[in-house]
C-alpha positions as CSV (number, residue, x, y, z in Angstrom):
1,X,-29.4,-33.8,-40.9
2,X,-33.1,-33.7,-41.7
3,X,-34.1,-32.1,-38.4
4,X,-31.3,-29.6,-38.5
5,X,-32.4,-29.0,-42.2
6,X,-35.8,-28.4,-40.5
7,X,-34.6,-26.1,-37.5
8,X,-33.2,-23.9,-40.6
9,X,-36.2,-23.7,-42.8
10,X,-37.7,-22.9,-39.2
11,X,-35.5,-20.0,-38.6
12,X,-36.4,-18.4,-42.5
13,X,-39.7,-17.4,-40.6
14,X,-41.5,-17.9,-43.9
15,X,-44.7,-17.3,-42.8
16,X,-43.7,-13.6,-40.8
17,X,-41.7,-12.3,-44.1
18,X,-45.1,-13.5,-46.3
19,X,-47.7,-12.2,-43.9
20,X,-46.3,-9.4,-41.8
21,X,-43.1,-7.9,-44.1
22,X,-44.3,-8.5,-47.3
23,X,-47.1,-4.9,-47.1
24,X,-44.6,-2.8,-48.3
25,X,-43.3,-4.9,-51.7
26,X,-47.2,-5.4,-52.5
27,X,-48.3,-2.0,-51.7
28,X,-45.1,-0.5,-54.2
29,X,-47.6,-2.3,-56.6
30,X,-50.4,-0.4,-56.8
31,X,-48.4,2.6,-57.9
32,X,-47.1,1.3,-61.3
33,X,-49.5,1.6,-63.8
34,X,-48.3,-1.4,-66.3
35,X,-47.1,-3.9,-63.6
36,X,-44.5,-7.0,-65.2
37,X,-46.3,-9.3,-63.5
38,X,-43.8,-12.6,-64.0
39,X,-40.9,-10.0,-62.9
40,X,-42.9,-8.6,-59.7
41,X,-43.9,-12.2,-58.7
42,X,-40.4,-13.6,-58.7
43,X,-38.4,-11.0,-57.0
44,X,-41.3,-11.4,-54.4
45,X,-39.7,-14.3,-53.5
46,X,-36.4,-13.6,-53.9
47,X,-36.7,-10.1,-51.4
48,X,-38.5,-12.5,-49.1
49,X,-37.1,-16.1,-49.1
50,X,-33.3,-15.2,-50.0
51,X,-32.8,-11.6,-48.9
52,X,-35.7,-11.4,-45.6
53,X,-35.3,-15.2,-44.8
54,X,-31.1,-15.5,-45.1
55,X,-31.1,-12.4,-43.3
56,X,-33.4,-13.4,-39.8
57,X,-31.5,-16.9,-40.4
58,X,-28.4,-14.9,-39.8
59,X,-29.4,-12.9,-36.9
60,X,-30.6,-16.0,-35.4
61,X,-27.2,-17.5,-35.7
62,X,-25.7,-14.4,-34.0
63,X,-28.9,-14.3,-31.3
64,X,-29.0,-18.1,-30.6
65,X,-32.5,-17.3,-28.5
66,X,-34.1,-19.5,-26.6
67,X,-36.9,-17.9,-25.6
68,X,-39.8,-16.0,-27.6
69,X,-38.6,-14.0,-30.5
70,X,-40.7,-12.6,-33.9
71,X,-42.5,-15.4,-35.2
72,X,-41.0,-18.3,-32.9
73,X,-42.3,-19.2,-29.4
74,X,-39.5,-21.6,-28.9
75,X,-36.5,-20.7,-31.9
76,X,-34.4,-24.4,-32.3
77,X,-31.1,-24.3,-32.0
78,X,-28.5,-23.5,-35.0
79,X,-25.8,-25.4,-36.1
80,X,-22.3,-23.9,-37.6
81,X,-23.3,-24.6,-41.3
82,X,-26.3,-22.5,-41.2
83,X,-24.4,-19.1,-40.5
84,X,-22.6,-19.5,-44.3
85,X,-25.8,-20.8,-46.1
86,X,-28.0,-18.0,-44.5
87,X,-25.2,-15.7,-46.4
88,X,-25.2,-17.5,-49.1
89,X,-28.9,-17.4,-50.1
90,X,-28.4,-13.5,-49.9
91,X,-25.6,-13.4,-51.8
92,X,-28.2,-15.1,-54.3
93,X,-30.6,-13.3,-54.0
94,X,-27.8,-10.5,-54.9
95,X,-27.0,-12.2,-58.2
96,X,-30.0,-12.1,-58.9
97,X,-31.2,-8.5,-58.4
98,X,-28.5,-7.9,-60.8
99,X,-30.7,-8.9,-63.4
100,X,-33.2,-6.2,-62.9
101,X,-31.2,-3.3,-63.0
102,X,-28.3,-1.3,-61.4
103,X,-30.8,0.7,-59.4
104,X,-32.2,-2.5,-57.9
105,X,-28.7,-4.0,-57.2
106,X,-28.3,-0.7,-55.2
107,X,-31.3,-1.1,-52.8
108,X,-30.6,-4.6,-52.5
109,X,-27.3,-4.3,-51.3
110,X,-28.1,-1.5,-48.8
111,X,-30.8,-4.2,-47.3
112,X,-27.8,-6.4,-46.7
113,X,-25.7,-4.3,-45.5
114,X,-28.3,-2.9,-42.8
115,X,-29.5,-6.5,-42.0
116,X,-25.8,-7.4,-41.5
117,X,-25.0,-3.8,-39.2
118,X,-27.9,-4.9,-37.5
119,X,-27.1,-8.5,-36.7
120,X,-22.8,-8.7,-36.5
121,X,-21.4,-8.3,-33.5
122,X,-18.3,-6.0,-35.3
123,X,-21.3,-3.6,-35.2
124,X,-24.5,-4.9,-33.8
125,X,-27.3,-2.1,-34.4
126,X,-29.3,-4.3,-33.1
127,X,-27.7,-3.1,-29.4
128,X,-28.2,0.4,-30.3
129,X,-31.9,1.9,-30.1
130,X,-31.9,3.9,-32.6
131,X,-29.8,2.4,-35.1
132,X,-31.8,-0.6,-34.9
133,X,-34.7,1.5,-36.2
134,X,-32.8,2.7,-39.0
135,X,-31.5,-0.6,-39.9
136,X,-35.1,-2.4,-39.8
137,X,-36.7,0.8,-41.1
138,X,-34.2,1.2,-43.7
139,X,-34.2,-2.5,-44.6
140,X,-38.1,-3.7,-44.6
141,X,-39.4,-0.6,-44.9
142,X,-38.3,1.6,-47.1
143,X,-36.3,-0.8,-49.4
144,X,-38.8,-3.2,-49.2
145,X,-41.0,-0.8,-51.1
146,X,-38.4,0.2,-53.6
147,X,-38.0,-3.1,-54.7
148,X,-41.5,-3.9,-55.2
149,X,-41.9,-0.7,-57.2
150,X,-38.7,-1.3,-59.5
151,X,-39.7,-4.8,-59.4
152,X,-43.2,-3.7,-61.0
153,X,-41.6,-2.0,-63.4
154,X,-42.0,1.5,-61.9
155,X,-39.8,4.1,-62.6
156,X,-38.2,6.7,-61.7
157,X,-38.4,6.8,-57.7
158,X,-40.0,10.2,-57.8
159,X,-40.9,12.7,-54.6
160,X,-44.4,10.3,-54.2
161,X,-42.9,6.6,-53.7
162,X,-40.0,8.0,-51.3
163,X,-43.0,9.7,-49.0
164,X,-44.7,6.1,-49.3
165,X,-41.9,4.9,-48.2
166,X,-41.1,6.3,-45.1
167,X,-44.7,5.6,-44.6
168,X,-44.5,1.9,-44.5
169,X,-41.4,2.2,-42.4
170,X,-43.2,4.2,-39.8
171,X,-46.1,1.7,-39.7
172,X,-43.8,-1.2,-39.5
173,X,-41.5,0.1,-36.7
174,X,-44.7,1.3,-34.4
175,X,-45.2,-2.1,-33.9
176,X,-41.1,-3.1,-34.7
177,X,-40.0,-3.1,-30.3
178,X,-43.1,-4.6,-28.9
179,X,-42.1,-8.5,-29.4
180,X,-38.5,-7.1,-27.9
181,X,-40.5,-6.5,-24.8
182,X,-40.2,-10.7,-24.1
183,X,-37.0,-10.4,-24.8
184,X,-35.6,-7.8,-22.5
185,X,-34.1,-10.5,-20.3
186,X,-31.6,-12.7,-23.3
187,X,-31.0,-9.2,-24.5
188,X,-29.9,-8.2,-21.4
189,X,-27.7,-10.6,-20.9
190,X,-26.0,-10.4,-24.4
191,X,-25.7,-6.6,-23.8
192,X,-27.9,-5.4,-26.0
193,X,-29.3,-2.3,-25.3
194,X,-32.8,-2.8,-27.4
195,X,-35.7,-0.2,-27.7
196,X,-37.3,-2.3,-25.1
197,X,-34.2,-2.5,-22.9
198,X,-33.4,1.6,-23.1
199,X,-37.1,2.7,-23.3
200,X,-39.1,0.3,-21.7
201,X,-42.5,-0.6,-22.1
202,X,-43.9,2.9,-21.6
203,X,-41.7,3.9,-24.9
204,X,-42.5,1.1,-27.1
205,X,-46.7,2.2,-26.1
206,X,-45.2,5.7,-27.0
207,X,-43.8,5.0,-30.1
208,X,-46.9,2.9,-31.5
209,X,-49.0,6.0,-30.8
210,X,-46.7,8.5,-32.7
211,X,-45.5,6.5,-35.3
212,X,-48.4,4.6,-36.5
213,X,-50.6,7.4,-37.6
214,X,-48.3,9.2,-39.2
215,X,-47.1,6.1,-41.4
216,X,-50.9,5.9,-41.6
217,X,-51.5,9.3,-43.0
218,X,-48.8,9.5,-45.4
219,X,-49.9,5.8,-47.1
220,X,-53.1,7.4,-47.0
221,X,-52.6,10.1,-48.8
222,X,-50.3,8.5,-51.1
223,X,-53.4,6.0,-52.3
224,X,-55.8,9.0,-52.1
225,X,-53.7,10.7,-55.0
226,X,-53.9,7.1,-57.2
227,X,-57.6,6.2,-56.2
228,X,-59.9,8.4,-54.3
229,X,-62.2,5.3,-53.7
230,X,-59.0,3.6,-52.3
231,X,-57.8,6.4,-50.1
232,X,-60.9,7.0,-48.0
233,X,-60.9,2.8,-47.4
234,X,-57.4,2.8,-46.5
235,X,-57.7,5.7,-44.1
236,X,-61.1,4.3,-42.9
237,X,-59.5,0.7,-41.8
238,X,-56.4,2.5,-40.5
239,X,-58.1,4.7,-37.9
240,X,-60.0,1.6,-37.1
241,X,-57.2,-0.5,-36.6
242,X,-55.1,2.2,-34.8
243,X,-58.2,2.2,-32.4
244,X,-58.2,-1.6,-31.8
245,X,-54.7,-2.2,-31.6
246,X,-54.1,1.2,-29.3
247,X,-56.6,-0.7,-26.9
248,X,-54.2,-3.8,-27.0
249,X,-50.8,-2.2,-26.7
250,X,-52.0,0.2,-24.4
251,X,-53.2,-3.0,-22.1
252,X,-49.8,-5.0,-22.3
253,X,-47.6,-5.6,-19.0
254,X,-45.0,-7.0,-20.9
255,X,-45.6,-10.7,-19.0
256,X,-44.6,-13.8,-21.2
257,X,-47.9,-15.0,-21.1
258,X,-48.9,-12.4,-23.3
259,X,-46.5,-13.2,-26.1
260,X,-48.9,-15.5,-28.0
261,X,-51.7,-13.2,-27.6
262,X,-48.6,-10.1,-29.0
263,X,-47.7,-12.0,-31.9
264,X,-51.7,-13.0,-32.9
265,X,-52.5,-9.6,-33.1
266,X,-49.5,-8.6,-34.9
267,X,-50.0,-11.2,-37.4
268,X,-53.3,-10.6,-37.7
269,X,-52.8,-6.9,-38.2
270,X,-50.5,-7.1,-40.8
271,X,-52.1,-9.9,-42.9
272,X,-55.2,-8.1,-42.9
273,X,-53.3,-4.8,-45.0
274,X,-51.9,-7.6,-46.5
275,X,-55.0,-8.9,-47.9
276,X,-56.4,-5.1,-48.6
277,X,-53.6,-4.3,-50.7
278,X,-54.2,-7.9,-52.6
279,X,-57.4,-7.1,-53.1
280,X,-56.6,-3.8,-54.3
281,X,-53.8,-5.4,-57.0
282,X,-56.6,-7.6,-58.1
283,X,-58.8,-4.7,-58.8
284,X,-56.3,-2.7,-60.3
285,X,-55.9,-5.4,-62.6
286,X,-59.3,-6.0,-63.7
287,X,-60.0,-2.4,-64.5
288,X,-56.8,-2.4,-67.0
């Protein structure tokens, strides 16, 4: 029972929701002036442990991988009781959000509801190319911004934070498809017609080099308005990091051996903005 306690607490992919999904809630930050710190803190965990972790713990349960998927070289296998507890954190996490606010309640039950559309087979979005990008751009984009800024405190959801948005939803589904690109094969056989599967790897390149600077842009204008400083640095690392990581994509042949190499990168990427938008809190802080 330990092990398969284990393979769960494996299949929250902790460390992917912390360091790669977490940009959005932490960015949403840096747009409320008087951030409730305690209150901003806790529901970090709660989006990310019970609403991002139950949720990937659920589609795992639905996927039953065995070969490379987001976060996970080699996913262990799942065992009937985890299905209900992965709903069941959500469902907490639901409780919870109810605590904050009606609006917050809202967003947080759209997130479910597009992480379950994505994952069920009564609807599996996760078959359907562009569905799938609405789901995961809906889901841990856009609401994952929301909730950081209602979470903060911030309020109302004004013309500003929805163009923020869809900015981190563009940056986070430019790089969204390229981990499906190992996957083609399981997919395949499951009958899911993924991004990867439909497109190919010339599409996911494609939609990296579209997507990513305009996500970019938007985010950069959005800090620009709250801190000049802050704008030129964010727009400074981004055309950096759309260089470098253009190089890489650009390079991939979609072989297996390249999946370590995909998922450094991506982690590496998105820990960085990550740490540049900590940063940023910190000295946001400081200068109240």
């Amino acid at each position: 029972m330990l092990k398969q306690l284990l393979n769960f607490i494996i299949h929250l992919r902790l460390h992917y929701q912390f360091f790669i999904l977490s940009g959005g809630y932490l960015l949403a930050g840096l747009f409320v002036e008087d951030i409730n710190w305690g209150q901003f803190g806790l529901q970090f965990l709660n989006v990310h442990v019970l609403l991002f972790g139950g949720a990937t713990a659920y589609n795992s349960w639905w996927d039953k991988d065995e070969g490379p998927i987001g976060g996970l070289i080699s996913p262990p296998k799942m065992d009937r009781w985890m299905w209900p507890v992965s709903m069941g954190m959500q469902y907490i996490g639901l409780a919870w959000a109810i605590t904050i606010g009606w609006n917050y309640t809202i967003i947080y039950s759209i997130s479910m509801l597009l992480f379950w559309l994505y994952s069920t087979p009564l609807a599996r979005w996760k078959g359907k190319p562009v569905l799938s990008l609405i789901a995961i751009g809906g889901s841990t984009g856009t609401n994952s911004f929301f909730l950081g800024f209602l979470a903060a405190g911030g309020y109302p959801i004004t013309f500003l934070e929805n163009a923020i948005a869809l900015g981190v939803a563009l940056i986070l589904l430019s790089l969204y498809p390229v981990s499906q690109v190992f996957q083609t094969d399981e997919d395949e056989r499951r009958g899911d017609k993924t991004f990867a599967v439909v497109f190919g790897l010339k599409g996911v390149k494609e939609l990296f080099t579209i997507l990513f600077p305009l996500g970019s842009a938007l985010l950069g204008w959005g800090l620009f308005l709250q801190s000049t400083t802050l704008g030129f640095l964010f727009t400074g690392v981004n055309i950096m990091a759309y260089i470098g990581l253009s190089y890489f994509v650009w390079k991939l042949e979609g072989k297996s051996e390249e999946y370590p190499l995909v998922m450094k990168i991506k982690f590496m990427a998105s820990l960085s903005f990550v740490l540049f938008i900590c940063t940023a809190l910190v000295y946001q802080a400081l200068m109240m």
